[in-house]
C-alpha positions as a Markdown table, in Angstrom:
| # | Residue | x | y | z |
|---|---|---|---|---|
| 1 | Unk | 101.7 | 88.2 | 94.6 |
| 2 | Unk | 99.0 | 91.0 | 94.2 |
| 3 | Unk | 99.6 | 95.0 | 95.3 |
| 4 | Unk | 98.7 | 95.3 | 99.1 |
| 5 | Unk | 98.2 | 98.4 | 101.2 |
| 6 | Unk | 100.5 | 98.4 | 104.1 |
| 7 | Unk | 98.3 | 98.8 | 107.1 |
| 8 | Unk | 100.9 | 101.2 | 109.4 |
| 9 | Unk | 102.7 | 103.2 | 106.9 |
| 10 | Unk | 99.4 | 102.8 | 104.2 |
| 11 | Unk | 102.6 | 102.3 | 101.6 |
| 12 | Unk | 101.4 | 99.8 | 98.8 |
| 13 | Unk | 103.5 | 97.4 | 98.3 |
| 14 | Unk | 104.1 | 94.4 | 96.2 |
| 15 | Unk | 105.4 | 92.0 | 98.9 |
| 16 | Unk | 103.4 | 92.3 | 101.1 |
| 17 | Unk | 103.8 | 90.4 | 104.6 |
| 18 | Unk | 100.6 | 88.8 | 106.3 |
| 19 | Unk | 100.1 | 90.1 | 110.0 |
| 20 | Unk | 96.8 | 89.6 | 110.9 |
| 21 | Unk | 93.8 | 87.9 | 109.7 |
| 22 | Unk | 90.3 | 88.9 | 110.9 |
| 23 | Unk | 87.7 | 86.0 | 111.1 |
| 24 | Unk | 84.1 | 87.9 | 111.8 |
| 25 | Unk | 81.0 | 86.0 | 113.0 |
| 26 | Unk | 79.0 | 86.4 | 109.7 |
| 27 | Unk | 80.6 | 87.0 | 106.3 |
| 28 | Unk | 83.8 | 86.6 | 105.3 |
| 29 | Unk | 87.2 | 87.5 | 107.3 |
| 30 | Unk | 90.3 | 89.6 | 106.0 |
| 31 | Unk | 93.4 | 89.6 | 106.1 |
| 32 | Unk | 95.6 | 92.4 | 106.9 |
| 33 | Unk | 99.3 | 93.2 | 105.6 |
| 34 | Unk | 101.9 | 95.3 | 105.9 |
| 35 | Unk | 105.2 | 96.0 | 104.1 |
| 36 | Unk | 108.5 | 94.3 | 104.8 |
| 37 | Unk | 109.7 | 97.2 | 106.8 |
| 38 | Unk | 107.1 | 97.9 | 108.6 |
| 39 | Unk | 106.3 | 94.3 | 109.4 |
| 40 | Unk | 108.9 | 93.9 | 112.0 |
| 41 | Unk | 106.6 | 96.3 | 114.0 |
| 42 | Unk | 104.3 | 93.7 | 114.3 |
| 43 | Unk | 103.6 | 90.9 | 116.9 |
| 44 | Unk | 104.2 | 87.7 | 115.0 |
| 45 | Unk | 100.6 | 85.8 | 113.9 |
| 46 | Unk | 99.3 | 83.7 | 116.0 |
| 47 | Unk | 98.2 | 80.6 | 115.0 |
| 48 | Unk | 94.6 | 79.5 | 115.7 |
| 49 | Unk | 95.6 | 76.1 | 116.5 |
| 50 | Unk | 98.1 | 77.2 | 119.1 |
| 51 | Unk | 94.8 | 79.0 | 121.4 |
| 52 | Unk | 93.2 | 75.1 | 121.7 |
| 53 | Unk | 96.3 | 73.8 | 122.8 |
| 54 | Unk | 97.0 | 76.2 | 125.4 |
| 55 | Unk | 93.4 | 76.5 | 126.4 |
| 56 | Unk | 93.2 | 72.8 | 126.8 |
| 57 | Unk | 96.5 | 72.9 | 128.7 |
| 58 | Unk | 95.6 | 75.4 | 131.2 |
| 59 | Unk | 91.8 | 73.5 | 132.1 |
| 60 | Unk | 94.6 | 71.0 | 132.7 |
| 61 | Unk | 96.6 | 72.3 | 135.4 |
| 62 | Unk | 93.7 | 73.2 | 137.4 |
């Protein structure tokens, strides 16, 4: 795995943990990281999938 900068303590690390990814409406998205103990801090990543589910799920129970 490649050196990351860890995005609360700005520690580089070389195992870095993924903790966000940023999709943007033109260009390419990023991802952001942070280092294993700092990455507890963290809300755990969503998956995309999950939002359609529970969208769909909600226009549902109305």
């Amino acid at each position: 795995m490649s050196l990351r900068m860890c995005a609360r303590c700005a520690a580089l690390t070389e195992r870095p943990v993924l903790i966000a990814e940023v999709h943007q409406g033109t260009g390419p998205g990023f991802d952001v990281y942070a280092c294993p103990d700092c990455a507890p801090a963290f809300p755990p990543l969503q998956d995309v999938l999950d939002l359609f589910t529970a969208r769909r799920t909600e226009g549902e129970a109305r």
